[in-house]
Each structure stands twice: as structure tokens, then as C-alpha cells.
C-alpha positions as CSV (number, residue, x, y, z in Angstrom):
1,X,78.3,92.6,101.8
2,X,77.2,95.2,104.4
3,X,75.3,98.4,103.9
4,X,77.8,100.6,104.3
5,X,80.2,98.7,102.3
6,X,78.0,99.1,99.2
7,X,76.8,102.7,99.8
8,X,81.3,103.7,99.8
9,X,81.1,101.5,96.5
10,X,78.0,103.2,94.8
11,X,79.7,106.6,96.0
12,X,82.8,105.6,94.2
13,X,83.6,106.5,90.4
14,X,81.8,104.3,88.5
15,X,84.8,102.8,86.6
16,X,86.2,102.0,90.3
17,X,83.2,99.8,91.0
18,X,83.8,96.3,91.6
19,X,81.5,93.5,92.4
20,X,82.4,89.5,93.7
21,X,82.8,88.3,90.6
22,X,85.7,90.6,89.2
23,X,87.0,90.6,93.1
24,X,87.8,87.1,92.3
25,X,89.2,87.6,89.2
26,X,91.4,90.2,89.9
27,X,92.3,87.7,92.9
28,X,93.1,85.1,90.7
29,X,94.9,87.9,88.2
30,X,97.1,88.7,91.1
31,X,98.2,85.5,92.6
32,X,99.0,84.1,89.0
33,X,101.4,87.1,88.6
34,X,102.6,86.0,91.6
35,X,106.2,86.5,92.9
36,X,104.9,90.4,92.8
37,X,104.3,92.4,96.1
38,X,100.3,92.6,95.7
39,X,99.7,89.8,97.7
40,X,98.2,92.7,100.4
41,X,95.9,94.4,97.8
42,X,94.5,90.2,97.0
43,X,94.4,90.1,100.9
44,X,92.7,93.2,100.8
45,X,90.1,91.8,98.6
46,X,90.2,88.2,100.1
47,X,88.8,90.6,103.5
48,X,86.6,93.1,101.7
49,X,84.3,90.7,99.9
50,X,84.4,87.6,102.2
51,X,85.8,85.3,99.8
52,X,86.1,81.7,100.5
53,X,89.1,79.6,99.4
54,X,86.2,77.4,98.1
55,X,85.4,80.2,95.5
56,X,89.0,81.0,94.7
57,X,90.0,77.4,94.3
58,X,86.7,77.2,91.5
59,X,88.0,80.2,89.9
60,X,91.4,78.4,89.6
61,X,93.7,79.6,92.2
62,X,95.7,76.9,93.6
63,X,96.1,74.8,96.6
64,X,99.5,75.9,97.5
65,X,98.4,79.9,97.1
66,X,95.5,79.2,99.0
67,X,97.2,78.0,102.1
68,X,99.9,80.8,101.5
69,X,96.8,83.1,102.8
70,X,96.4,80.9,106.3
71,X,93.6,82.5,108.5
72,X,92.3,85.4,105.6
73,X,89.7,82.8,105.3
74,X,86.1,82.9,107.2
């Protein structure tokens, strides 16, 4: 993650913080619940912290979800 993507964070509330590990969660929290619109806030995420479907697919997400997301991927 950048500089200035972890001084915004650190500015932030501190109940709003958010490192990798819980972006993935809530990534994997999102996609499970799936069939609801916040596929574009776990895009958001996917983008934000440069997750790789290699992470997501160890956290548990699966295969078919992960290709739902096409080119989000680095």
C-alpha cells in the first residue's frame, strides 16, 4: 500500500481502520452473501488493497466468484 493510502487510513476514525487481512474477510463476507448488490464495494476493496485472487481463493472465496471479477486482478 502507498503512502498516501495509509496516511487517509491513519487519518480516518479509528473504528473505520482496516488493514489486508479484514479487507479479505470482508471480501469473502461479501461475496458469500452474494446475490446482494455489494459486489462494487468487494471491487472497491479487491482495487484498494491489491488483492490477488490467489489470497481470496486461500481465504475461501471460490473459483466461479473469482472469475466473476475478470480483470480486478493485478
Amino acid at each position: 500500500m502507498g503512502k498516501a493510502k495509509k496516511r487517509i487510513l491513519h487519518k480516518s476514525n479509528s473504528n473505520l481502520f482496516m488493514t489486508r487481512e479484514s479487507a479479505v474477510s470482508k471480501v469473502f463476507s461479501i461475496l458469500n452473501n452474494s446475490r446482494n448488490n455489494n459486489r462494487v464495494e468487494a471491487d472497491n476493496l479487491i482495487t484498494l488493497f491489491g488483492l490477488t485472487a490467489e489470497e481470496l481463493s486461500e481465504a475461501g472465496v471460490s473459483y466461479e466468484d473469482l472469475l466473476s471479477f475478470g480483470e480486478s486482478f493485478a
